[in-house]
ROBA-612725 format. One record per residue (C-alpha): x, y, z. Coordinates in pm, whole numbers, plus 50000, padded with zeros to 5 digits. Example, Ala and Ser with C-alpha at 12.3 -4.5 7.8 and 13.67 -1.06 7.14 Angstrom:
BEGIN
512304955050780513674989450714
// end
This chain:
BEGIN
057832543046912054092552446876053822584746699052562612046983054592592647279056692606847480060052589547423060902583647826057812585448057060302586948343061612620848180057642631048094056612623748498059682648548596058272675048321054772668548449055912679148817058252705248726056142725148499053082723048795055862737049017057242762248820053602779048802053432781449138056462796549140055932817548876052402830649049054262834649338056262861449175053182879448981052382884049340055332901449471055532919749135051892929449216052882944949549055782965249393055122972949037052752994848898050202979148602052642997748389055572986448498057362966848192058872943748398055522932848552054282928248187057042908848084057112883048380053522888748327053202878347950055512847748010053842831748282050842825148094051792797147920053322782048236050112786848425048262772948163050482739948149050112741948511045942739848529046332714348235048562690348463046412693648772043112690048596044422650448450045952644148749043182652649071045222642249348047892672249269045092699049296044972689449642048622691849670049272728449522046362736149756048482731950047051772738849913050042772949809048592775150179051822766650366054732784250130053072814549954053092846250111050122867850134052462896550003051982876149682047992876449642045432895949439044302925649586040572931049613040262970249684040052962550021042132955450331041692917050255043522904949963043192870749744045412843049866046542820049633045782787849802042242802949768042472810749432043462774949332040822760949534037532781249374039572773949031039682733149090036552729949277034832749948990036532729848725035212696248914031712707448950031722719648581032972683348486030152665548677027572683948537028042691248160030932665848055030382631448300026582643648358026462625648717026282637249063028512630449330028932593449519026932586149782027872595150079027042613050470028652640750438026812650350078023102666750225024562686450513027882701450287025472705450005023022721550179025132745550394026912758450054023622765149895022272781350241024972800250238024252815849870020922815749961021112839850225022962871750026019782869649825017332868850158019632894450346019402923250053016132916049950014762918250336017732945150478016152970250696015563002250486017713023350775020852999550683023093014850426025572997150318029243012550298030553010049894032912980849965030762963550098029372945449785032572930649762033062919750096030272901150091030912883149795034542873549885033022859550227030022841950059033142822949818035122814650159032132803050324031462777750004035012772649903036602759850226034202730050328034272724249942037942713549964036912684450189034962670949860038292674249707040312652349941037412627949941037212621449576040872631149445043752615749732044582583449805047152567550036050162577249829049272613249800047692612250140051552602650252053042634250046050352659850212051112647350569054092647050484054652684950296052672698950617055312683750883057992702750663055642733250696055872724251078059722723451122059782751250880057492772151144059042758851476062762774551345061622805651271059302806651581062742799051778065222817451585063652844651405064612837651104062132852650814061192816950621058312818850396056122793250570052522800350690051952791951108049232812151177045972805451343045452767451511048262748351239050052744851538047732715651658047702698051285051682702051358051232682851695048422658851593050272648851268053742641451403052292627851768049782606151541052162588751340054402581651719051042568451872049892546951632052502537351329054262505651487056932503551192058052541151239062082537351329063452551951603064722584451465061902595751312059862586951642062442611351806061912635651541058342639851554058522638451932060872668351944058322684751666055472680451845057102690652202058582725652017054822733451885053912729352227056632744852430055642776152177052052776352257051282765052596054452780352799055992809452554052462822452437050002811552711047982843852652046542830452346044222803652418042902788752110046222774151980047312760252277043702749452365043502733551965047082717252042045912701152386042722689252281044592671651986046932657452205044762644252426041932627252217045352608052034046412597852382043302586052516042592567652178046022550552265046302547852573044052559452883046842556253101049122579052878045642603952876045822603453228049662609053271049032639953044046082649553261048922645353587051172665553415049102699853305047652700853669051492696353810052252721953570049512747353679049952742654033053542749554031052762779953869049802787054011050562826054058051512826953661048262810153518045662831053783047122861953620046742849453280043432834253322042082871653510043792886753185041412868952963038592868453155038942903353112040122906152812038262880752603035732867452856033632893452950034342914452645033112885352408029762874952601028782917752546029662913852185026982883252147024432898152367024852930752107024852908851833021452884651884019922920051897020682918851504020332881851464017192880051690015222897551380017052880351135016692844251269015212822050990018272831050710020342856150867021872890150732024272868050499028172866850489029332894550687025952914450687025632920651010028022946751033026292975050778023582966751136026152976651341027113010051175023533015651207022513006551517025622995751750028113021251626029613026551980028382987952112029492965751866032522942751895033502914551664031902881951810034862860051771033012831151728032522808451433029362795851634027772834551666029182846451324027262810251156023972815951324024672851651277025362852050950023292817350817019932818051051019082791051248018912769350888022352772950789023482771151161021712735951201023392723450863026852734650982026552713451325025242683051111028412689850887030602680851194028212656951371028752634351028032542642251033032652628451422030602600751389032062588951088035482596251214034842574551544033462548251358036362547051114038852549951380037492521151568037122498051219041002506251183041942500251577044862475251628046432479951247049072499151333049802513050990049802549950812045992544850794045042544551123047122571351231045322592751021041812581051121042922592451503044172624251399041792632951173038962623651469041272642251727041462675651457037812672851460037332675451822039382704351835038032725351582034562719051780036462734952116038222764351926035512774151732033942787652026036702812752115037452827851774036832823151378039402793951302037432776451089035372802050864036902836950893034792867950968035242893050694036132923150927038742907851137040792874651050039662889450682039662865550361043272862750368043402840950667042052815050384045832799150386045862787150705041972781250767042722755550482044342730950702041422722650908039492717650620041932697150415043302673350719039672667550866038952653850542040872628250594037692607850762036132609350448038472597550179039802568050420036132559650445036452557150100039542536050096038942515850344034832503950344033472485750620033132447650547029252442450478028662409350734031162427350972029472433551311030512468351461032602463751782030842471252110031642506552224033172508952576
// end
């Protein structure tokens, strides 16, 4: 044996894995300890002192192996509480899926520059993600150096914009990671640690039963687009597992659209998904689904007018007031914007009784961005749709793991464009879905980024002549 080896690399993988798991676990626990220990409590400094090491080993394990980062961003998403997060002195508190991903996409960046001295590949996605990220940063330094002289600031606020300014950067920054650090194998154990998420979520949604899994926001529709994707389009995929996901699928939707009608966007996200996978299938299953919802809705009719007057209401008319109030702010602040949540110290000002939150990633971009930033962010997602579409019709007729994954990836896409519209899935708002809404926001990010790294996997052929479009 060569001195240095490890005697069985069978045993070293298994150490590898476990000691990556047991610092999650371990930060998992400096979180709850955290939440009910004092600074001074010597059980806190204990657990405290001995998780250092394990942590360390931890970062050391992810950093040589790239592909895990990605992973212990979503286990951290979908399994750790936000009881277990880093306070900030405010009401929104440090989640540790968001702590991992500033850590590894700061470690990355730090690794192009000063140790491989490169940029990144090639690629669409690079100008527009680039750009909005630096925008982004850009426009703190434009929005206090040109803040009306009337605006005062409350003390937090400092803070709160420079945990929103790290959201706004960090979560399209995690699609660079699933670009450059996945491939199909660890592609396989992500879809496949978020469909235990999913099953996870639908018993406690049905039971009641406290399990620690995160379900908030629009994961429903990754839930449905995942399971229903691999149904759709994986021809090997036996019979019980088609049943499975069918019944997975069906209980995210049964949750949404029938037992919680009154909140549109995750039933809306779901439906959207569902239908983009079963027009890209089939446009006769599209229209059976189309056949269905309006059978649904007419036989009760009484039921949806009363929930639709609700949130016309409630959400409709309230919501198009809160923009009108809030292009009174961005209307003077057009070019840059006020930066990450700085249009609210113009509220407190100006709108104290008016103002409403805008509920809108759309508003709250161009709100908080200017028209610059705004413009970079819809190029973002037209270069995630077209490449999407393109890659989903270079994979059509496979059949395989791969082109499931295009589809739903495509179909997530899509959706996020709808719900963005109706509330702030994608980028939270400081003030209401607050940073800590970072664990479930993640999803988006990390499963639309799956047009980009099978792009990467899977090239075009160079004398391949693109298939007409329909």
């Amino acid at each position: 044996m060569e001195p240095g080896r490890f005697p069985n690399r069978e045993a070293l993988r298994w150490l590898q894995i476990g000691g990556a798991a047991a610092a999650l676990a371990v930060a998992a626990a400096v979180g709850v300890l955290l939440a009910t220990h004092s600074a001074s409590s010597l059980l806190f400094l204990v657990v405290a002192a001995a998780c250092v090491p394990l942590l360390a080993i931890g970062l050391d394990l992810a950093l040589r192996h790239p592909a895990w980062q990605v992973l212990a961003i979503l286990l951290a998403a979908a399994f750790i509480p936000v009881s277990a997060s880093i306070p900030t002195g405010t009401e929104s508190r440090i989640v540790a899926s968001f702590l991992l991903a500033m850590v590894f996409q700061g470690f990355w960046l730090l690794r192009l520059v000063f140790l491989e001295r490169r940029g990144l590949e090639p690629a669409a996605i690079n100008r527009p993600l680039l750009g909005f990220m630096l925008i982004t940063v850009f426009s703190v330094i434009w929005s206090n150096l040109f803040r009306d002289p009337v605006v005062i600031p409350v003390a937090s606020f400092p803070m709160v914009q420079l945990a929103s300014t790290l959201t706004m950067v960090t979560l399209p920054g995690t699609l660079l990671l699933v670009q450059h650090f996945l491939d199909l194998r660890t592609l396989k154990i992500a879809v496949g640690i978020m469909l235990a998420a999913g099953v996870l979520g639908a018993v406690r949604a049905y039971t009641n039963i406290p399990l620690p899994v995160n379900t908030d926001g629009i994961s429903g529709s990754w839930f449905v687009g995942l399971a229903m994707g691999l149904v759709l389009f994986q021809r090997k995929l036996r019979w019980p597992a088609r049943a499975a996901l069918v019944l997975l699928a069906g209980a995210w939707v049964g949750y949404s659209f029938v037992l919680h009608t009154n909140r549109l966007s995750p039933w809306l996200a779901e439906l959207v998904m569902l239908g983009v996978l079963l027009f890209r299938r089939s446009k006769w299953l599209a229209t059976g689904l189309a056949v269905a919802l309006a059978a649904l809705f007419v036989l009760n009719l009484s039921y949806y007018e009363g929930v639709i007057s609700g949130k016309q209401v409630e959400s409709g008319d309230t919501r198009l007031a809160a923009w009108v109030v809030n292009w009174q702010v961005t209307g003077q602040h057009w070019l840059f914007g006020t930066g990450p949540a700085g249009y609210a110290p113009y509220y407190m000002a100006y709108f104290r009784t008016d103002a409403m939150a805008t509920h809108s990633n759309y508003v709250d971009i161009l709100a908080e961005t200017g028209i610059v930033g705004f413009g970079l962010y819809l190029w973002l997602f037209g270069v995630l749709l077209v490449e999407g579409y393109r890659l989903c019709r270079r994979l059509e007729g496979r059949g395989d793991f791969a082109e499931a994954m295009a589809n739903v990836a495509f179909a997530g896409t899509l959706a996020c464009l709808v719900v963005m519209g109706f509330g702030d899935w994608l980028i939270p708002f400081a003030y209401t879905q607050t940073i800590n809404s970072f664990g479930y926001e993640v999803y988006s990010w990390l499963f639309m980024g799956m047009t980009l790294l099978l792009s990467r996997l899977l090239p075009a052929a160079p004398n391949l002549q693109p298939r007409p479009t329909l």
